[in-house]
C-alpha distance (Angstrom), angle and dihedral (degrees) to the residues before:
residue distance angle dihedral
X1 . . .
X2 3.91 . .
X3 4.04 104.1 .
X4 4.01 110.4 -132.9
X5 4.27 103.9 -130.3
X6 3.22 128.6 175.4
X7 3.81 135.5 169.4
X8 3.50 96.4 -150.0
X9 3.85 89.0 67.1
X10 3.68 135.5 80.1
X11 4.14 98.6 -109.3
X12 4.19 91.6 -129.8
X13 4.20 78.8 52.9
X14 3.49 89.0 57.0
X15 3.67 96.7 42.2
X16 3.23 100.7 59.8
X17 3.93 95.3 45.6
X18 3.92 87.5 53.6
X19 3.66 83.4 48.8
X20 3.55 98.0 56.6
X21 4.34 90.7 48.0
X22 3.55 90.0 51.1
X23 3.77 95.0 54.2
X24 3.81 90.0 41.6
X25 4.15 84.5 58.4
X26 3.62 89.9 -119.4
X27 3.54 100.7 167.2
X28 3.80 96.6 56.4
X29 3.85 80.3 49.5
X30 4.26 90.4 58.1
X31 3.78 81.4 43.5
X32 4.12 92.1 57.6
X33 3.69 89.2 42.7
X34 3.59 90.3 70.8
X35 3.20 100.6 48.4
X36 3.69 108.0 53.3
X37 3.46 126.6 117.3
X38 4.19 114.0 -142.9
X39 3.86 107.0 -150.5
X40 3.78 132.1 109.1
X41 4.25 96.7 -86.4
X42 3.95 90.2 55.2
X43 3.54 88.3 53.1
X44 3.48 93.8 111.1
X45 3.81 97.4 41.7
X46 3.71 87.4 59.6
X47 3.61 96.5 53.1
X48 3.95 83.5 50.6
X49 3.72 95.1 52.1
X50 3.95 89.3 44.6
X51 3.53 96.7 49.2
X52 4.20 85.1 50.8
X53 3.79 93.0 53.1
X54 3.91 93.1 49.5
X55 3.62 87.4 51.5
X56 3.98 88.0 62.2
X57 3.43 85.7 46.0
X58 3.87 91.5 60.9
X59 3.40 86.6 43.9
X60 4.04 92.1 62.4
X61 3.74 92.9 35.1
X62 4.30 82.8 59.7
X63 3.62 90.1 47.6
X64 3.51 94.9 47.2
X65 3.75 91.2 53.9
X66 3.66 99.3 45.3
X67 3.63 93.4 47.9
X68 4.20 91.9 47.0
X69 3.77 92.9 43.9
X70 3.63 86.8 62.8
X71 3.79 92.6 47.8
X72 3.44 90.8 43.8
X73 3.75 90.9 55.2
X74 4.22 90.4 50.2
X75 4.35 82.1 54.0
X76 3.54 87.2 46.7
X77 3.77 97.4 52.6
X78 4.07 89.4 37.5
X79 4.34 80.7 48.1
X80 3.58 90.2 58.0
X81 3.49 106.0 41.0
X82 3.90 89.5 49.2
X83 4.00 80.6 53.4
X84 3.67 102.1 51.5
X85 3.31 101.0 34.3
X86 4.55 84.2 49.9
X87 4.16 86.4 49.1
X88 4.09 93.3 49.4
X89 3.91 85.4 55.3
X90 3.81 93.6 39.6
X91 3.99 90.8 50.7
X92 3.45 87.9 73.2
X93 3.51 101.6 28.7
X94 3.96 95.1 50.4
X95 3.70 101.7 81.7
X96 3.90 100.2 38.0
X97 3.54 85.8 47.7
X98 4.09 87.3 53.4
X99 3.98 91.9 45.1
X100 4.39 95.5 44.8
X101 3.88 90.7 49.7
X102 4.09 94.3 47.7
X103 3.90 93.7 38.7
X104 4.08 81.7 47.0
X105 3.84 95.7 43.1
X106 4.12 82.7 48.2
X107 3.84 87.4 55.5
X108 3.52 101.6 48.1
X109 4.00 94.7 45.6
X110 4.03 93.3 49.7
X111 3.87 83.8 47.5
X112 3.71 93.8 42.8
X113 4.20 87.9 50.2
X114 3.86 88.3 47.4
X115 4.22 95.4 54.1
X116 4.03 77.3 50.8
X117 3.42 108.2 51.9
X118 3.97 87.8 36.9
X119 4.43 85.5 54.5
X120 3.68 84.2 41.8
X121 4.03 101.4 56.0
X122 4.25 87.4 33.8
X123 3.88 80.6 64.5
X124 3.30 99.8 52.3
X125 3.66 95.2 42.4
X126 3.77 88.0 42.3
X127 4.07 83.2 53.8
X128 3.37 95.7 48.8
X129 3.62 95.8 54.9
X130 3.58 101.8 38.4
X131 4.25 89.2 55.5
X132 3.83 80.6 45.5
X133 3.69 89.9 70.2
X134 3.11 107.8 27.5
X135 3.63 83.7 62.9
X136 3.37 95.0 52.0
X137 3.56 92.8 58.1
X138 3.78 97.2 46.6
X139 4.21 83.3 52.3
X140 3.97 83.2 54.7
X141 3.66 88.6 53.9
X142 3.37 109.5 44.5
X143 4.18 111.6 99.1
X144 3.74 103.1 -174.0
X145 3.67 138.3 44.7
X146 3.65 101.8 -110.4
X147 4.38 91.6 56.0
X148 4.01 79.2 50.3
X149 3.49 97.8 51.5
X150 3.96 93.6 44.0
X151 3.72 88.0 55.7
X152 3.08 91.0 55.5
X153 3.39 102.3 49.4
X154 4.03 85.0 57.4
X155 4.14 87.4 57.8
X156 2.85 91.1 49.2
X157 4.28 102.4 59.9
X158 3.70 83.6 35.9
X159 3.58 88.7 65.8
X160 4.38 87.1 56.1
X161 4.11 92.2 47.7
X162 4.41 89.3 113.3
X163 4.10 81.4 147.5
X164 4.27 84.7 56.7
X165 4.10 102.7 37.5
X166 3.71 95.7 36.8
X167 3.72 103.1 -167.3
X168 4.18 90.5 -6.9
X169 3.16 93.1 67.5
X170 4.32 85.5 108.9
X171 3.65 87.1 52.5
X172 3.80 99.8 50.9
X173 3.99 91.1 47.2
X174 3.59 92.2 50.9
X175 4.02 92.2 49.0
X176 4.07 86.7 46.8
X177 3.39 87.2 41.8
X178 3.58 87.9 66.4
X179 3.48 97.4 43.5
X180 3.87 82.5 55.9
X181 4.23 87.4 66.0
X182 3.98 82.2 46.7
X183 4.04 93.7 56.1
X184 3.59 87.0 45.0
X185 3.67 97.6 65.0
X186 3.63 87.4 41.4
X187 3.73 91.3 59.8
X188 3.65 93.5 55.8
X189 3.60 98.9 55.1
X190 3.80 90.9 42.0
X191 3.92 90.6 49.7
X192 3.73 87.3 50.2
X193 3.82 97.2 51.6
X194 4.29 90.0 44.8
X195 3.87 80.6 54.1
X196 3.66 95.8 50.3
X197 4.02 90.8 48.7
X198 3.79 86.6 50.1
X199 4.36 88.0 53.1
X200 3.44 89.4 50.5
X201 3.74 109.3 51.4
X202 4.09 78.5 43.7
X203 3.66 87.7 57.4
X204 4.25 99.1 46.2
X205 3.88 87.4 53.1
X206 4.01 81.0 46.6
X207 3.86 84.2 48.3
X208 3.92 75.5 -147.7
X209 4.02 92.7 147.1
X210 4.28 97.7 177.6
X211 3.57 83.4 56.4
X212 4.29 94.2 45.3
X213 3.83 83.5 48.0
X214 3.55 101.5 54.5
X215 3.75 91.4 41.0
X216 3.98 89.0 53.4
X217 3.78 84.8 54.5
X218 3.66 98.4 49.2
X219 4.19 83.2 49.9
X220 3.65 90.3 50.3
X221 4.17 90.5 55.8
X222 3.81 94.3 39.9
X223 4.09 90.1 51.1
X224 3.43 89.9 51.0
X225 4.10 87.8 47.5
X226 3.36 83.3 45.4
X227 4.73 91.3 56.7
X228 3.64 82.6 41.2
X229 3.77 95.3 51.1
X230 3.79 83.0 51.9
X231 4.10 98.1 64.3
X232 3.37 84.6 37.9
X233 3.79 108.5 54.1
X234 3.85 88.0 45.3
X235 3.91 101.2 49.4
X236 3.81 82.8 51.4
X237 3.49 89.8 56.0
X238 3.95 92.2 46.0
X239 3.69 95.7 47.4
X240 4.15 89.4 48.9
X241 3.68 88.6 55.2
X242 3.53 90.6 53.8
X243 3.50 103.5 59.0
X244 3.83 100.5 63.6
X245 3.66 136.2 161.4
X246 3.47 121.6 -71.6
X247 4.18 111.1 -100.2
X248 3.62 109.1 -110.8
X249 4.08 109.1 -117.0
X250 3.66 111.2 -93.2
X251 3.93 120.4 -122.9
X252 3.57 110.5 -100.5
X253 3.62 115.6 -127.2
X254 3.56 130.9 177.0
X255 3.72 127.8 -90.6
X256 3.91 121.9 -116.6
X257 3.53 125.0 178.9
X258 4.16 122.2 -165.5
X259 3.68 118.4 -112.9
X260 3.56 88.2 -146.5
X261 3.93 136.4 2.5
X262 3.27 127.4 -163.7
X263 4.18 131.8 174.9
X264 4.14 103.6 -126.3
X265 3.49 131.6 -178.1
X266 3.81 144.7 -168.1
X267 3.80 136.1 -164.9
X268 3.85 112.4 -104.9
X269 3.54 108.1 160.8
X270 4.25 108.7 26.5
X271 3.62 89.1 179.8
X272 3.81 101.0 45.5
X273 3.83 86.4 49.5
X274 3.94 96.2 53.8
X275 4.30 86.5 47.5
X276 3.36 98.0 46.9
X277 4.07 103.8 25.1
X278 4.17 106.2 23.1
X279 3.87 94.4 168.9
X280 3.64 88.8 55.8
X281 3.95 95.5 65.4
X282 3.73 133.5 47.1
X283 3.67 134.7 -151.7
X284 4.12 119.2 -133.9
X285 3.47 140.8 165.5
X286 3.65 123.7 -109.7
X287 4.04 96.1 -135.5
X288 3.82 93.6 -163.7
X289 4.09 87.3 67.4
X290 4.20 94.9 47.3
X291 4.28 85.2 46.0
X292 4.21 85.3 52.3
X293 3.90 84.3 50.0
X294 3.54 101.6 43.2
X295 4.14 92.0 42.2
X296 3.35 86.4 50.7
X297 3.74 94.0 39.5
X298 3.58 89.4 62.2
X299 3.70 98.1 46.3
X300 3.92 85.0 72.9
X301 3.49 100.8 48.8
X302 4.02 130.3 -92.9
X303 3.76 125.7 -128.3
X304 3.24 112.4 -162.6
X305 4.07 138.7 14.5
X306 3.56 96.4 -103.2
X307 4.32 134.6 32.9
X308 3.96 133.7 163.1
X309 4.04 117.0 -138.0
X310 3.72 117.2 170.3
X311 3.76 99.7 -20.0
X312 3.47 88.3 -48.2
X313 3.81 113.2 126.5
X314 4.35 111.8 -154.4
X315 3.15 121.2 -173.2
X316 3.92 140.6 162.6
X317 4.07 115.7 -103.9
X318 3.63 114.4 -155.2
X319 4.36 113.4 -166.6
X320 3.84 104.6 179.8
């Protein structure tokens, strides 16, 4: 008989699989093989032969069994040692374990509510200072009374906006407040120039030209007052938004670092997945429910070899 080797295997593995061929008389079976003949009158003689070589088959299936069952037993004991020996440790690691991860988790979210409230004032403040001077430019812009009253107006609500500046809302009407002394200025110059174009039309319908000149050269000094008043009024505002309150000192909490981090995720809307994301999801069947059909299928009686239910193809397999 041909030996089966292998280098792959264990030699007592392969031992006991040769084993099992020899005592199943394989060799005369590899013999027989040759010697059939494959037409209709050796039909039966096939069948024979067949049936002998599943037999070794059974055999090696039974050796395979007995010889895993005992390896399974050695993975079993090695299973539960690793097990008990795991739990002993855990005991007393279970609970401090528990108490490090909460008092951790505690740490992080008071430090993670911290970095938000500290974003969340910076953007008011932020806010408050960008309006400041943006403001202060639109004062510097404005060339007649009525744009400098209308920005004013707009300081003015922005000073009410509690639902905006939260708990800055002091701060932000005491640095529009000072825009308010800014506008003010502004208003006078402005005022002064709107008078001077009044003096002048009065003086063309006067045709009194000494006066027209010498009002033209009092407009020429207040407009360039007025280009002046521009750098100024917004360098003010710059400089006032530099000097700001001092931050308050933050609480100081402890730092914790993760052991491990790793992103998770779960399924929370199947449906909303497969709409939106259809190569993320995949449909199966869940065999156990066909089997219940089919079983009870076949309880009532087939006709046929082959029927279609629900996209489900049935169909009769014959092995001979």
């Amino acid at each position: 008989m041909n030996v089966v080797t292998t280098q792959q295997l264990p030699a007592a593995i392969v031992g006991k699989f040769n084993l099992s061929l020899t005592e199943s008389k394989f060799q005369s079976l590899a013999d027989e093989a040759g010697k059939l003949v494959f037409n209709e009158d050796n039909i039966d003689a096939i069948k024979e032969f067949l049936e002998k070589v599943r037999k070794v088959e059974r055999s090696i299936e039974a050796t395979h069994k007995e010889g895993k069952a005992i390896a399974w037993k050695e993975c079993g004991d090695w299973d539960l040692g690793k097990n008990t020996f795991l739990k002993t440790v855990g005991d007393i690691k279970q609970h401090p374990q528990i108490k490090y991860t909460e008092l951790c988790n505690a740490v992080a979210d008071r430090q993670k509510k911290q970095d938000e409230e500290k974003a969340r004032k910076q953007r008011i403040k932020d806010g408050i200072e960008t309006n400041a001077i943006s403001f202060a430019k639109k004062i510097a812009d404005c060339k007649t009374s009525k744009e400098l009253t209308d920005i004013e107006r707009v300081i003015n609500l922005e000073k009410t906006r509690k639902d905006k500046y939260e708990e800055f809302l002091e701060q932000a009407t005491t640095r529009y407040t000072e825009l308010n002394k800014l506008l003010a200025e502004q208003k006078v110059i402005v005022k002064e120039l709107e008078e001077n174009a009044r003096k002048q039309e009065d003086a063309k319908k006067a045709n009194d030209d000494e006066a027209l000149l010498k009002l033209q050269q009092e407009q020429e000094k207040k407009e360039a007052q007025i280009e002046e008043n521009k750098i100024v009024v917004q360098e003010t505002a710059i400089a006032q938004s530099v000097n700001t309150a001092p931050e308050e000192a933050p609480e100081v909490i402890p730092t914790v670092k993760a052991r491990r981090s790793v992103w998770k995720w779960e399924a929370v809307d199947l449906k909303e997945t497969a709409k939106k994301m259809p190569d993320w999801t995949s449909v199966t069947i869940v065999e156990s429910k066909v089997d219940d059909y089919l079983k009870a299928k076949k309880a009532e009686g087939i006709e046929g070899e082959e029927f279609v239910t629900a996209g489900i193809r049935f169909w009769l397999d014959k092995t001979y």
